[in-house]
N, CA, C and O atoms as CSV, one atom per row, in Angstrom:
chain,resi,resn,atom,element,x,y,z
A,1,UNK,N,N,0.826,-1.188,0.000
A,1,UNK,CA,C,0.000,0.000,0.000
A,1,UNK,C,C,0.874,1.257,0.000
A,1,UNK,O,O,0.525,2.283,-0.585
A,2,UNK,N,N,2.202,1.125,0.782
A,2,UNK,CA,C,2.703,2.248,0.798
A,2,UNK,C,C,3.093,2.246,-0.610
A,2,UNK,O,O,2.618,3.219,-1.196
A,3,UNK,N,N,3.847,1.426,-1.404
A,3,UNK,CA,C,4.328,1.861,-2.818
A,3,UNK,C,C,3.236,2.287,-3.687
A,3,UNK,O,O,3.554,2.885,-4.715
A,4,UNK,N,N,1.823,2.046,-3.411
A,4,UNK,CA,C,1.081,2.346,-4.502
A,4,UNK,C,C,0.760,4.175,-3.929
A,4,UNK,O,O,0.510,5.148,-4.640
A,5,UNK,N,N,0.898,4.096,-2.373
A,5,UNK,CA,C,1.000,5.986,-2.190
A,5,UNK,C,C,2.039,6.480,-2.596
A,5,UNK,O,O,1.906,7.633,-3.007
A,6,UNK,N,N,3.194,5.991,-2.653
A,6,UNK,CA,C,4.217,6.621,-3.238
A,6,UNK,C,C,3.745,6.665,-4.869
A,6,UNK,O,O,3.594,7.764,-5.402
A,7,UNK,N,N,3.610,5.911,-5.328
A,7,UNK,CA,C,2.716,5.928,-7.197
A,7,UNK,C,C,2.231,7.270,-7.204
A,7,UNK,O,O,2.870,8.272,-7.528
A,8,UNK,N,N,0.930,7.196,-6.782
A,8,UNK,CA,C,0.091,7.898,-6.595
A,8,UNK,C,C,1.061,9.504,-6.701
A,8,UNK,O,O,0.827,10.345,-7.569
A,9,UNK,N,N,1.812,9.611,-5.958
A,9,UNK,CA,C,2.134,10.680,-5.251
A,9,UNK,C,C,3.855,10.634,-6.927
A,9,UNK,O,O,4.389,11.444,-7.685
A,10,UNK,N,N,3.902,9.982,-6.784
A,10,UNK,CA,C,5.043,10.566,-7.967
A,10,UNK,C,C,4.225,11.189,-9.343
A,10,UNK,O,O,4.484,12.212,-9.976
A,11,UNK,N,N,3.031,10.076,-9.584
A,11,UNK,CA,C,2.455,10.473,-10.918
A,11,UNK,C,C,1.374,11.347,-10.659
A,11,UNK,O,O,0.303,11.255,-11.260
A,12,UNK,N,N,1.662,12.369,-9.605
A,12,UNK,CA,C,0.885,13.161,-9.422
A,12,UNK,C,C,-0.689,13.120,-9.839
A,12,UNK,O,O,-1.302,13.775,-10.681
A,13,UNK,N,N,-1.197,11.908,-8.756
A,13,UNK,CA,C,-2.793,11.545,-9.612
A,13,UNK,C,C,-3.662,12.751,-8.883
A,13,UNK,O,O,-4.822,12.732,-9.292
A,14,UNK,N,N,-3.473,13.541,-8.149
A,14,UNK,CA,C,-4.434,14.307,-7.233
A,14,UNK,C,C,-4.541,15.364,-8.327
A,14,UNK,O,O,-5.586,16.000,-8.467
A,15,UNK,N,N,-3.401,15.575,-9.161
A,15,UNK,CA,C,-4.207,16.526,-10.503
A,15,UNK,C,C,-5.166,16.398,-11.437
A,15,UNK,O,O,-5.846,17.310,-11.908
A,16,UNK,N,N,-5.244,14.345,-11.905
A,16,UNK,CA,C,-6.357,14.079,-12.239
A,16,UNK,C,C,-7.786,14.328,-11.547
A,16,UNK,O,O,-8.802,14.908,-11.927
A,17,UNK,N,N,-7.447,13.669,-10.408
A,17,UNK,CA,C,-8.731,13.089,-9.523
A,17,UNK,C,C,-7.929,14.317,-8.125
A,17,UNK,O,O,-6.746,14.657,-8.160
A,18,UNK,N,N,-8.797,14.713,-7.181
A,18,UNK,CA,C,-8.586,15.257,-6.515
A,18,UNK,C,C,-8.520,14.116,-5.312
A,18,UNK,O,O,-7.519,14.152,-4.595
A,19,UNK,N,N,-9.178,13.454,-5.140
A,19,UNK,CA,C,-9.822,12.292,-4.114
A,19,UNK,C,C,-8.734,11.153,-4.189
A,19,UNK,O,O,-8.545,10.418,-3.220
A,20,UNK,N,N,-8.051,11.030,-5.316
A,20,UNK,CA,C,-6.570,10.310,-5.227
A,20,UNK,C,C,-6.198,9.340,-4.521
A,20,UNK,O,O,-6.024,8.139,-4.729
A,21,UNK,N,N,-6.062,10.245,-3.363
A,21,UNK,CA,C,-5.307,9.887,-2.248
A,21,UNK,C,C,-5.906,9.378,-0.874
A,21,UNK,O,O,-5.441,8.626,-0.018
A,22,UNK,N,N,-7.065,10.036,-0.970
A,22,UNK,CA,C,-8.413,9.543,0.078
A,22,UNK,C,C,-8.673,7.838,-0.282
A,22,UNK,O,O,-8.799,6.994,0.606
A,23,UNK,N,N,-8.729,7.509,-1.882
A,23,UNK,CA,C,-9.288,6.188,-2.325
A,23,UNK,C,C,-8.197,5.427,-1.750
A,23,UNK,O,O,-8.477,4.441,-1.068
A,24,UNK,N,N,-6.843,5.798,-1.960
A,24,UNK,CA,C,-5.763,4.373,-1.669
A,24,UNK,C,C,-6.129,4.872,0.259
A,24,UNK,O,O,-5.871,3.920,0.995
A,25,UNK,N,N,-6.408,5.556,0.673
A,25,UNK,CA,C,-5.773,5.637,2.415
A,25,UNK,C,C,-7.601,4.473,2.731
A,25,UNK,O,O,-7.660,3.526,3.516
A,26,UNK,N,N,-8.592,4.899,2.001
A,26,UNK,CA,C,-9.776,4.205,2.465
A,26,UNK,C,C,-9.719,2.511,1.904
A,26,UNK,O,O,-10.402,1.635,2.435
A,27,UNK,N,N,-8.961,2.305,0.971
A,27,UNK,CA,C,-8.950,1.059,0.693
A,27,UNK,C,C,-7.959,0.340,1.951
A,27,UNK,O,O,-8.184,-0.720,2.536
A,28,UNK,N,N,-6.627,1.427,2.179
A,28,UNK,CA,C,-5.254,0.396,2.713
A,28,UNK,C,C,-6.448,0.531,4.589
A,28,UNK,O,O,-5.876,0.115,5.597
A,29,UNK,N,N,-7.623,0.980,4.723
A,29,UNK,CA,C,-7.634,1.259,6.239
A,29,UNK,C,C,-9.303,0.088,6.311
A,29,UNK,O,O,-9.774,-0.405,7.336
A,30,UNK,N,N,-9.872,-0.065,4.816
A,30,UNK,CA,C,-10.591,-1.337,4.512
A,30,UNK,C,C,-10.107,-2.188,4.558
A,30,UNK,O,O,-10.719,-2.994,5.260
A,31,UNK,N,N,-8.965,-2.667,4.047
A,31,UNK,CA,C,-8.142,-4.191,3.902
A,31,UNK,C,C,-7.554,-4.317,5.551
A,31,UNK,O,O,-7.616,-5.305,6.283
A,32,UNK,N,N,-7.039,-3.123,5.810
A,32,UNK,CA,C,-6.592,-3.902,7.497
A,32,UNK,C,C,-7.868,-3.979,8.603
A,32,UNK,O,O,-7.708,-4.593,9.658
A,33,UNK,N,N,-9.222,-3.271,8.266
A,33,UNK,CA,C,-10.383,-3.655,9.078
A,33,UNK,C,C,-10.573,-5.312,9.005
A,33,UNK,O,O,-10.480,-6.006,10.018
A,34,UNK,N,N,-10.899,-5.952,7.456
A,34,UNK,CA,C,-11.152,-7.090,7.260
A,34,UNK,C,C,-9.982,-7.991,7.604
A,34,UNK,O,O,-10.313,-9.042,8.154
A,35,UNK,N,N,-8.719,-7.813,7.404
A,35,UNK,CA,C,-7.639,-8.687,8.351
A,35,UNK,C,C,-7.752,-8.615,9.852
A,35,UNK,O,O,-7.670,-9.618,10.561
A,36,UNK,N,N,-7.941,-7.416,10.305
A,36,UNK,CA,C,-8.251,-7.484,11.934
A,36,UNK,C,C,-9.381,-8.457,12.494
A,36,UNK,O,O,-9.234,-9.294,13.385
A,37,UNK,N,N,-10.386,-8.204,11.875
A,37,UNK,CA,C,-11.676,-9.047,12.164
A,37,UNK,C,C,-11.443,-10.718,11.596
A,37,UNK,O,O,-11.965,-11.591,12.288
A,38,UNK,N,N,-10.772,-11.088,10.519
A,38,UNK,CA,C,-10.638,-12.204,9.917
A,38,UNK,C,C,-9.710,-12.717,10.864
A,38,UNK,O,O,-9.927,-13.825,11.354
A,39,UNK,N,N,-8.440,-11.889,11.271
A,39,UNK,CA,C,-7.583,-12.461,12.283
A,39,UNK,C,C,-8.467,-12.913,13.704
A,39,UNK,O,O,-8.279,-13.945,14.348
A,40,UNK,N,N,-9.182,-12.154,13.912
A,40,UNK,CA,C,-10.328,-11.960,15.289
A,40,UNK,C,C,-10.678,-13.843,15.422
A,40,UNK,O,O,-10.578,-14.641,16.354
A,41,UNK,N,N,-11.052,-13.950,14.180
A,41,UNK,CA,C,-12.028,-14.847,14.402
A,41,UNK,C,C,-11.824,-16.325,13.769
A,41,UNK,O,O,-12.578,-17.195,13.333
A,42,UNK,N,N,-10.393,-16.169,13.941
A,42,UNK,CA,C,-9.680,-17.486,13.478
A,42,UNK,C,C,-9.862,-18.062,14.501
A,42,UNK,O,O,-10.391,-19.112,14.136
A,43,UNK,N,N,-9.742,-18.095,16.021
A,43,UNK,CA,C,-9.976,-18.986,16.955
A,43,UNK,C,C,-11.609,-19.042,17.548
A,43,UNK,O,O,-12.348,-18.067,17.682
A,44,UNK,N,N,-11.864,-20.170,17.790
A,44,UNK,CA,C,-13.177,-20.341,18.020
A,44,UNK,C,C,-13.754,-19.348,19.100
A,44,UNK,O,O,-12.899,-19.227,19.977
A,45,UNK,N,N,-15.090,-18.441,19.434
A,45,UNK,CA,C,-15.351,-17.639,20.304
A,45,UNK,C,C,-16.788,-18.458,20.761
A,45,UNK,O,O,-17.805,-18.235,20.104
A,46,UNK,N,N,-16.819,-19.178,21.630
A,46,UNK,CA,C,-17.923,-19.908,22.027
A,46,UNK,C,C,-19.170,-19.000,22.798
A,46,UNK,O,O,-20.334,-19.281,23.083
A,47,UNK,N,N,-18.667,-18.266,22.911
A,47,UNK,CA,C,-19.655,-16.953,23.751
A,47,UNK,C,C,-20.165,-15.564,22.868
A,47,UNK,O,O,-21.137,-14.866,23.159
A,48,UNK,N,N,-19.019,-15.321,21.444
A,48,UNK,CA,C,-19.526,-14.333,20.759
A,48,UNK,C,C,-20.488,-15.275,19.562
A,48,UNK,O,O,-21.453,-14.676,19.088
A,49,UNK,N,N,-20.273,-16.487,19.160
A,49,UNK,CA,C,-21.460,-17.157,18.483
A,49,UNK,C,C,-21.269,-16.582,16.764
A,49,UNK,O,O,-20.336,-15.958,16.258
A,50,UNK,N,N,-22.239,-16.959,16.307
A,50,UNK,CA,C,-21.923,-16.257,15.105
A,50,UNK,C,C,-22.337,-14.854,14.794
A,50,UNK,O,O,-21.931,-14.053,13.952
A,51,UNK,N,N,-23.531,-14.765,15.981
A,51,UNK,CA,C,-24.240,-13.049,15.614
A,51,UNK,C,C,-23.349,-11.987,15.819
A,51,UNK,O,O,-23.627,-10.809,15.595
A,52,UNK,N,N,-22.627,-12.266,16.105
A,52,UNK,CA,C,-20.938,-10.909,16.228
A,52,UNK,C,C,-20.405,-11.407,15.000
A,52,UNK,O,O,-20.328,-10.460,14.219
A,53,UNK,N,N,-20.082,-12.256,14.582
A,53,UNK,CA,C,-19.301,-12.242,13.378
A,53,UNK,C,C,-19.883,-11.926,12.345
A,53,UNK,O,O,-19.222,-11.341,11.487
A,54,UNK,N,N,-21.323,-12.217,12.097
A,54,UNK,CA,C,-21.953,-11.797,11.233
A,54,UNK,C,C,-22.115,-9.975,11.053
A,54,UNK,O,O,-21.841,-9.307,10.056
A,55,UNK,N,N,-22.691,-9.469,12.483
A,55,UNK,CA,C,-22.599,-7.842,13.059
A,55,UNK,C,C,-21.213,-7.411,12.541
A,55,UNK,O,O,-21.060,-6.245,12.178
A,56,UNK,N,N,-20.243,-8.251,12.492
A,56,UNK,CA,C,-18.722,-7.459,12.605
A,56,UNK,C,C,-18.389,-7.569,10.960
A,56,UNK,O,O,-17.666,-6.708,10.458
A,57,UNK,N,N,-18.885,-8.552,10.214
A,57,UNK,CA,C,-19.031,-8.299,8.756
A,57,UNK,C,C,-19.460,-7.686,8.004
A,57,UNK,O,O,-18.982,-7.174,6.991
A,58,UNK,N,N,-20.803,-7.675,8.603
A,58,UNK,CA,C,-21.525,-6.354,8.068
A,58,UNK,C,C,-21.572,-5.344,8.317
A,58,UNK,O,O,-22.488,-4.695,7.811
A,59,UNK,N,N,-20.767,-4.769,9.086
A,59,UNK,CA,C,-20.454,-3.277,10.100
A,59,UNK,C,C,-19.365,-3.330,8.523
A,59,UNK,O,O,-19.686,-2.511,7.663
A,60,UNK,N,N,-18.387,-4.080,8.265
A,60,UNK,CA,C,-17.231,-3.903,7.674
A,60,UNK,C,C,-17.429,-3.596,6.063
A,60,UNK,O,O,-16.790,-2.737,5.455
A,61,UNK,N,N,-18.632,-4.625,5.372
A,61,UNK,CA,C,-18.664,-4.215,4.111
A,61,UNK,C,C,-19.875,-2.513,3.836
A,61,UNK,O,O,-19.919,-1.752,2.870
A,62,UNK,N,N,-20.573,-2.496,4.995
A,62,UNK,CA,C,-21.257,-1.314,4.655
A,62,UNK,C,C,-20.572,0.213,5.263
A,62,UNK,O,O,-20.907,1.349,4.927
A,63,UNK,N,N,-19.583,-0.167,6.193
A,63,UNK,CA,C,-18.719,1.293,6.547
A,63,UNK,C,C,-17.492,1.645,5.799
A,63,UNK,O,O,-17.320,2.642,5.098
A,64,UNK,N,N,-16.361,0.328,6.139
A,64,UNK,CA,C,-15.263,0.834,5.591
A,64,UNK,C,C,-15.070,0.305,4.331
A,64,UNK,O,O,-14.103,0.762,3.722
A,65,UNK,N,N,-15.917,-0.774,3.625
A,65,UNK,CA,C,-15.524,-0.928,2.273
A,65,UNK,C,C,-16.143,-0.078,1.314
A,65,UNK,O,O,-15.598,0.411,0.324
A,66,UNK,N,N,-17.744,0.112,1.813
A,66,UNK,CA,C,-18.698,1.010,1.057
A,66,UNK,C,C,-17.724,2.405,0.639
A,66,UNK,O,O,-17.692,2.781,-0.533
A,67,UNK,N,N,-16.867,3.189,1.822
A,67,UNK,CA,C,-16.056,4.200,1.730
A,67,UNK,C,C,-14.882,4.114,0.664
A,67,UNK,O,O,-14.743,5.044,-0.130
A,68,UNK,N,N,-13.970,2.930,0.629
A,68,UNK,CA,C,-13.222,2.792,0.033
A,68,UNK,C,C,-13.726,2.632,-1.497
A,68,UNK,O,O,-13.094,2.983,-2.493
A,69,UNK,N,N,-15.103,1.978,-1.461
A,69,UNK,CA,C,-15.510,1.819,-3.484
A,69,UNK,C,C,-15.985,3.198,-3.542
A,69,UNK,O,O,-15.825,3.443,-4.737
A,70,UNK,N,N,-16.355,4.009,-3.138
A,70,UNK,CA,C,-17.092,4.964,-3.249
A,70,UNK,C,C,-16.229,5.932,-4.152
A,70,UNK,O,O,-16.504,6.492,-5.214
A,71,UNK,N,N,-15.048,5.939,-3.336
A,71,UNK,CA,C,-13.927,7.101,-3.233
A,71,UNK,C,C,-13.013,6.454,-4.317
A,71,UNK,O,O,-12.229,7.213,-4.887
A,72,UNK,N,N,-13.027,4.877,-4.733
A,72,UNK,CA,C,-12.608,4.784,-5.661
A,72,UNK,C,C,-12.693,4.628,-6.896
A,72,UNK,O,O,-11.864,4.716,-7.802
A,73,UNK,N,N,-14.236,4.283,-6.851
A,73,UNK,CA,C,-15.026,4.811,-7.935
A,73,UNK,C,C,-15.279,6.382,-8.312
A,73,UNK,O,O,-15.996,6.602,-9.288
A,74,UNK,N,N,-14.778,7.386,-7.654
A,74,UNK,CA,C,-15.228,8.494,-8.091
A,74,UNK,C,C,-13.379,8.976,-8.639
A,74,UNK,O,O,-13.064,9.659,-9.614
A,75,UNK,N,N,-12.876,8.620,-8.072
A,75,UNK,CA,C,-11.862,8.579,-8.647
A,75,UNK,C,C,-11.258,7.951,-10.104
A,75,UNK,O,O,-10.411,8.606,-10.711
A,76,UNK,N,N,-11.698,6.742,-10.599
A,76,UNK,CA,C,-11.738,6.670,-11.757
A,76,UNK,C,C,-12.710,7.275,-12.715
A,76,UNK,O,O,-12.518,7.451,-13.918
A,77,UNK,N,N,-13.829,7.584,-11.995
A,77,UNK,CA,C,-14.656,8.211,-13.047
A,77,UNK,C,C,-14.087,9.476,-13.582
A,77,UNK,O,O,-14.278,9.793,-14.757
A,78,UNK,N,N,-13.083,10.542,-12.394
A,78,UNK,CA,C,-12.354,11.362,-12.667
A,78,UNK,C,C,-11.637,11.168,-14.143
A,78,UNK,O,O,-11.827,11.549,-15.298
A,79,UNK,N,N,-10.702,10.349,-13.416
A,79,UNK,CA,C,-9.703,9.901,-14.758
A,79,UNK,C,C,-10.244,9.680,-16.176
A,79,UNK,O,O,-9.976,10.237,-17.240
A,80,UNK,N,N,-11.199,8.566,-15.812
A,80,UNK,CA,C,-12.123,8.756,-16.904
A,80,UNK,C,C,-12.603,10.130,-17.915
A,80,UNK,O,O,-13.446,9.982,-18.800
C-alpha cells in the first residue's frame, strides 16, 4: 500500500482526480479492518457465536468498504 502511495504521489494523480489519495488511504484502512476481524475470528469464540461475526461483517462491508468503493469509484470516473 505504501508503494502504490508513493505511485500515486510521484504520478501526481491528485491533478487528475482530486480524491486520489483519500481512495488508496480508504482502501489500505478497509483491507486492514477485514484482516483485523478475519484475524479476530480465526480462533473459536464460544460466547460471541456467530451473531458478532456476522454484526462485525456487516459493520465492515457497509462502513469501511462502502467508503473505500465509493472514493474509488469516483476517482476513476475522474480519470475517466
Amino acid at each position: 500500500m505504501d508503494l502504490a502511495d508513493r505511485f500515486l504521489e510521484g504520478f501526481r494523480a491528485t491533478v487528475f482526480s482530486p480524491n486520489a489519495m483519500k481512495c488508496s488511504q480508504r482502501g489500505r484502512a478497509a483491507a486492514l479492518d477485514w484482516n483485523r476481524t478475519i484475524m479476530n475470528y480465526m480462533s473459536p469464540n464460544p460466547r460471541g457465536g456467530y451473531e458478532a461475526y456476522v454484526f462485525n461483517m456487516t459493520r465492515i462491508i457497509s462502513n469501511s468498504t462502502a467508503d473505500a468503493f465509493g472514493e474509488c469509484y469516483t476517482t476513476g470516473f475522474n480519470l475517466y
